[in-house]
Each structure stands twice: as C-alpha cells, then as structure tokens.
C-alpha positions in Angstrom: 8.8 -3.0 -21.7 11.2 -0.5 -22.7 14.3 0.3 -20.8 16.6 3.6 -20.6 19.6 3.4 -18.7 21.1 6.3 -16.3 23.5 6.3 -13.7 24.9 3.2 -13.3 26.2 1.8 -9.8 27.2 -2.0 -8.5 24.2 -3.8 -7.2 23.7 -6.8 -5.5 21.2 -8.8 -7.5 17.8 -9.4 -5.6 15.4 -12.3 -6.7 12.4 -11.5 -8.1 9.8 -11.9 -5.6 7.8 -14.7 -5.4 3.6 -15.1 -5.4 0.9 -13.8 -8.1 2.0 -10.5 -7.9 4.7 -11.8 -10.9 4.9 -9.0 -13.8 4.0 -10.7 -17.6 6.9 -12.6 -18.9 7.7 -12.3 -22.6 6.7 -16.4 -23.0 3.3 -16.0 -21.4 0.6 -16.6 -22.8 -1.7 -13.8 -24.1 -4.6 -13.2 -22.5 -7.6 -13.4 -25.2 -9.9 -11.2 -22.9 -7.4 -8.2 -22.7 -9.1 -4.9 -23.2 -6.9 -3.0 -26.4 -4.1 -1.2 -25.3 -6.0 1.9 -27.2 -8.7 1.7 -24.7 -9.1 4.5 -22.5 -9.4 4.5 -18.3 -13.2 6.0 -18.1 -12.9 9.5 -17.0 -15.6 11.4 -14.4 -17.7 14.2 -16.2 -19.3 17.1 -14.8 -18.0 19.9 -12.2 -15.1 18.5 -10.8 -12.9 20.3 -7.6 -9.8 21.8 -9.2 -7.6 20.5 -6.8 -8.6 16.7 -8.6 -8.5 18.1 -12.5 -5.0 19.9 -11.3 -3.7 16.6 -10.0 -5.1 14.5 -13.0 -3.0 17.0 -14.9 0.0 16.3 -13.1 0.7 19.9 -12.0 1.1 18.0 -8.2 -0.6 16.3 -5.5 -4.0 17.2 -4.2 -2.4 18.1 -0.9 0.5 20.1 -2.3 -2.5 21.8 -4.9 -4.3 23.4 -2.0 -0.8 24.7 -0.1 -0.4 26.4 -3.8 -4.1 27.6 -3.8 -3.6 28.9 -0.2 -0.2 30.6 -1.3 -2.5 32.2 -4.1 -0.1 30.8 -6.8 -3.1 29.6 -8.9 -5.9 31.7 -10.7 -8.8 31.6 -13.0 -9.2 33.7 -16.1 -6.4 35.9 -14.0 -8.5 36.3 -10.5 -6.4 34.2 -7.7 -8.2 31.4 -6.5 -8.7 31.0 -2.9 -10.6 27.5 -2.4 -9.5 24.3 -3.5 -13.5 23.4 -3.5 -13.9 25.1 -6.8 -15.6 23.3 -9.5 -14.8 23.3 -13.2 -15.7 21.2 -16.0 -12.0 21.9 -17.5 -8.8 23.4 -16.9 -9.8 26.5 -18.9 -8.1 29.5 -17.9 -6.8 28.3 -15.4 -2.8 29.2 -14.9 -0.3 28.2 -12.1 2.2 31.1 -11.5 0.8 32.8 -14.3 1.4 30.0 -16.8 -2.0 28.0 -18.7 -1.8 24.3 -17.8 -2.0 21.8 -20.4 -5.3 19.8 -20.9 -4.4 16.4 -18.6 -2.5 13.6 -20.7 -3.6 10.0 -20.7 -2.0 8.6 -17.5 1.4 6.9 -17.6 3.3 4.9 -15.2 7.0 3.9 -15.1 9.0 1.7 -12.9 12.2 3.4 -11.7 15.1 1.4 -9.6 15.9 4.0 -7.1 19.2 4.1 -6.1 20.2 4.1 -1.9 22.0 7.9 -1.6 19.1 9.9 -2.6 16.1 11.7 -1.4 11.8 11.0 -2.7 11.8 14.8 -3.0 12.4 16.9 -6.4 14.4 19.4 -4.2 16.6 19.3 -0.7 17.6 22.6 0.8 20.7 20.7 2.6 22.0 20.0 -1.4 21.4 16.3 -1.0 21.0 14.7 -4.5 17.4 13.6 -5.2 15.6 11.0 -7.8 15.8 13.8 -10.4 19.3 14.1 -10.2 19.3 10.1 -11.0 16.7 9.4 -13.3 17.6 9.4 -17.2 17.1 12.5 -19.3 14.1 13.1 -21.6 11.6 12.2 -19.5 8.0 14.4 -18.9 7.1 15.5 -15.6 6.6 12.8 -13.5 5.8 12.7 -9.6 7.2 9.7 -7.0 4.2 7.5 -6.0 5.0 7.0 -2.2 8.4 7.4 -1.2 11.5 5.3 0.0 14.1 6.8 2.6 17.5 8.5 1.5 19.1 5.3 2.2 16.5 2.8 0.7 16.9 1.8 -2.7 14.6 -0.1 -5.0 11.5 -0.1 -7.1 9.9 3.5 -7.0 6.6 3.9 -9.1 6.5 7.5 -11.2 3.0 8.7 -12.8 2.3 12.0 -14.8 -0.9 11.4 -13.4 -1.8 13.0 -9.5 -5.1 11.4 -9.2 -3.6 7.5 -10.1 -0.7 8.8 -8.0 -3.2 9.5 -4.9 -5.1 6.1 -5.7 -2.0 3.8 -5.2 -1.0 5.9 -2.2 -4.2 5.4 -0.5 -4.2 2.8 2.6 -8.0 1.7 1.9 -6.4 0.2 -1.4 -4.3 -2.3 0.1 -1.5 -2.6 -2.4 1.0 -5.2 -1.0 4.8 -3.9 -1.0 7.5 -6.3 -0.6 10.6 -5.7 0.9 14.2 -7.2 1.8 16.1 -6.2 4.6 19.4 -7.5 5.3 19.7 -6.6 8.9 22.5 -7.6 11.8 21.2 -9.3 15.1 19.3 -12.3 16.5 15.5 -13.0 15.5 13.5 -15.8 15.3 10.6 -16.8 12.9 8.5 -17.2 15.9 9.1 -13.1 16.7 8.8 -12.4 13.0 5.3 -13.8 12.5 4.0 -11.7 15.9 4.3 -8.9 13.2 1.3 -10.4 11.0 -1.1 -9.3 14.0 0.3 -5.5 14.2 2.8 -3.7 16.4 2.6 -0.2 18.5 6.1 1.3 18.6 6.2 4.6 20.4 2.5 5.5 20.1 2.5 4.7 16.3 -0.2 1.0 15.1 1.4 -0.6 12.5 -0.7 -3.1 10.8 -0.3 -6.9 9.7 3.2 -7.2 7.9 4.6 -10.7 6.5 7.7 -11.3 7.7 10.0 -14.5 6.9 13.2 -15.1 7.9 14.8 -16.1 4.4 19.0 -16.9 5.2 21.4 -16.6 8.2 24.9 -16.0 8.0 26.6 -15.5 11.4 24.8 -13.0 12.8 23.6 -11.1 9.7 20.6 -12.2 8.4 18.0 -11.5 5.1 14.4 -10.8 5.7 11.3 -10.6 3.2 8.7 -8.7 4.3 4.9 -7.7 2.6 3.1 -4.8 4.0 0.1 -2.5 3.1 0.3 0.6 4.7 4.5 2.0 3.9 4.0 4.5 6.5 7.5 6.7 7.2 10.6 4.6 8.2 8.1 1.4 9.3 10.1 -1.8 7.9 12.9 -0.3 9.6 11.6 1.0 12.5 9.7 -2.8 13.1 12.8 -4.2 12.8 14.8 -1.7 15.0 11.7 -3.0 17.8 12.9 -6.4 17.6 16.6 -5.5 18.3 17.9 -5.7 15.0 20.5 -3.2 13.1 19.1 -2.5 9.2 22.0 -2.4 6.9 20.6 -2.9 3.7 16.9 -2.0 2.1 14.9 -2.9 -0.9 11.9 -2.6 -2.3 11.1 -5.5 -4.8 7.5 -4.6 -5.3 4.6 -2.3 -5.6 1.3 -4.2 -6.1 2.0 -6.5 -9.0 5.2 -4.2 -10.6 8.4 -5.7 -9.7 12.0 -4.2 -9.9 12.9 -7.1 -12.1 15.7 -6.5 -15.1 16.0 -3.0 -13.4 19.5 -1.8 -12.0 20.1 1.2 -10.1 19.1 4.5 -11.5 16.7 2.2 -14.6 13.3 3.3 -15.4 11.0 1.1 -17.8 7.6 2.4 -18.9 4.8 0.1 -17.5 2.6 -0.9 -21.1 -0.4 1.2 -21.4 -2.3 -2.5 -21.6 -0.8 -3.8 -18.4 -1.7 -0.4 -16.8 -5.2 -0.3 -18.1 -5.8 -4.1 -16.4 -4.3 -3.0 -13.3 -6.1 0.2 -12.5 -9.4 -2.0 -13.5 -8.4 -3.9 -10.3 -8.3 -0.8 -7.7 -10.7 -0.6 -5.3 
C-alpha cells in the first residue's frame, strides 16, 4: 500500500485494533480465489437519476447534487436543470457551472490519518484549517466518507467515487467503527456494557455500541469502543452521559481499513484488489 507523507505532527502510537476486521499483512498468505485486481465493480445500465451518475462521478454527494440542481448550477445541453429525478444514460452534455464533467473514473479509496485541529469540510467560513489544508499535494478530487469532529483525529476514508461514498455512509450497512477515547472520570465495565443495548440522551436513540474499559491510571482512563451508526458527536456525547470528561479521540477503524503505519496528516491508497473484495461484501 503506497504511502505519501504530509504534515507531520507528534502522535501517540495507537495499537492496531484487534478482531477480523485486520487489514492484509505483507506475510499473508495469498488468497487463490481473489478476483484480478483488473476486474471491474459491475456498473448499473440503463436511465439512471443524475443526481446518482453525478455522484458516481465525484462531482459531490447526492444530497449536496440536488442543493446544486435546486440552485440551478447544473444544465443539460445548456438548459438548467430543475429535478434531480432526471434520467440519463450518461453524463453527456451535461455541465456544472458551465463546465462538461468528465466521464466517472473507476472508484478509488484512500486511507487518510486525520489530524485533531481540523474540520471534515473542504471549506470553513470562520478560517479554521480543514483536511485539504492537511492532506499531501497531488492528489485528485476526493470527498471525506463520514466525518470526525475538529478535535478527533484518526482514520478518515476519501473516495473519488459519491455513490461508494454514500454506500459506506449508509446505517442499513452496518460497517463497524472502532474508536479509543482516553477520557477523565470514574466508570465501570458494568456501566460500559449497558451501552451494547442502546442509550437515549436528550431525545436522540443511539444504538448498540461495544464498549471495554481497556487501562486505568488515576482517574484517567482508555476506552475502545465499536459502533455502527457514527452519528454527530455520539462516542463523545455517550461518554459525556456517563459522567466522563473526553480528552483524547481516535478512530482506528472503518469496516476492515485500519489506521495502521499511518501518522498524522498520511494517506495510503487502499489496493484496487482489496477494494474490489470489500465492496463485494456490502449489503
């Protein structure tokens, strides 16, 4: 897996998190019933709603494609658009602010160690610095599966791809994050597993989360945690319930993609092989 380095800064060193969610290792063995790393992800034919071939082209989100259609930034053969329901067999004619879009490119995903001290957001009207200010030059347009507060750091997926990028967002897939949360306060075990059955905090479910209490220093503590649904500020907002203080927050994991041999502000391309298997496992 290839590696570039950008802004370096002084991290502590996580361990790679346990289970079958473990990336390849460069002594495993290979597996005789991989599909080629040539092979291609079938695609859909037919009439297909732009918003979904914009996406696939990496243009942006599905959500953020209809706010553009509804701004009447996007047109066909040069008449503005002003449904998102419109079918197409291809991107033909079609322009974003008066510029053609590129036919989609096979889909791509990279791992990127997100540094704590910046925002999941290509722009911040308040001048914070963002992942694009951190992320190594020469890279193509890429979009943040998910996000991770200003203050979280840790493994953040990238795709040029909006339709893989809505798939691994999506709840009803059930991709596992881990987490580690060094957090200052009392807790038992005993409270952290009455998380596995879900939690209401201020009129907001949270579903089943995994949490084990891994050290204890004083009155600081570590915590793993696995969760499915990532919804805004939940790891530390769980936590917060249980009368603990967050100081420090990482995420080790994203399905089977680990931060492993990443520092902060790292990015390694995910193998187009590895990819291929993975996306054959999505629901």
């Amino acid at each position: 897996m290839r590696t570039l380095k950008g802004k370096r800064l002084s991290p502590q060193r996580t361990r790679a998190p346990r289970g079958p969610n473990r990336p390849a290792q460069a002594n495993d063995k290979p597996n005789r019933r991989a599909p080629s790393a040539t092979r291609a992800v079938p695609r859909e034919t037919g009439p297909q709603r732009i918003a979904k071939l914009l996406a696939r082209a990496g243009v942006a989100s599905r959500r953020d494609i209809e706010r553009m259609i509804a701004d009447g930034r996007i047109a066909l053969d040069g008449n503005v658009l002003t449904t998102p329901a419109t079918l197409l067999e291809d991107l033909k004619g079609v322009t974003v602010d008066g510029k053609p879009v590129a036919a989609p490119e096979a889909a791509r995903l990279w791992r990127f160690y997100k540094p704590a001290g910046c925002l999941t957001a290509a722009f911040d009207p308040k001048g914070r610095p963002t992942i694009y200010d951190r992320m190594p030059p020469g890279l193509p347009r890429v979009m943040p599966v998910g996000r991770l507060d200003f203050m979280t750091e840790g493994l953040l997926l990238l795709t040029n791809d909006g339709e893989l990028k809505r798939k691994l967002e999506l709840p009803s897939t059930a991709i596992v994050r881990r987490y580690r949360a060094r957090a200052f306060g009392e807790v038992t075990q005993a409270q952290l597993e009455t998380l596995s059955e879900g939690i209401e905090i201020d009129g907001i479910r949270y579903g089943s989360i995994d949490a084990n209490l891994e050290r204890r220093t004083g009155r600081n503590c570590w915590i793993e945690l696995a969760l499915t649904e990532g919804k805004n500020r939940e790891v530390r907002n769980v936590l917060a319930h249980l009368g603990l203080q967050v100081s420090r927050l990482i995420r080790t994991s994203y399905g089977p993609f680990s931060m492993e041999e990443l520092d902060p502000g790292q990015i390694g391309e995910v193998q187009r092989e590895e990819l291929f298997r993975f996306r054959q496992t999505l629901k």
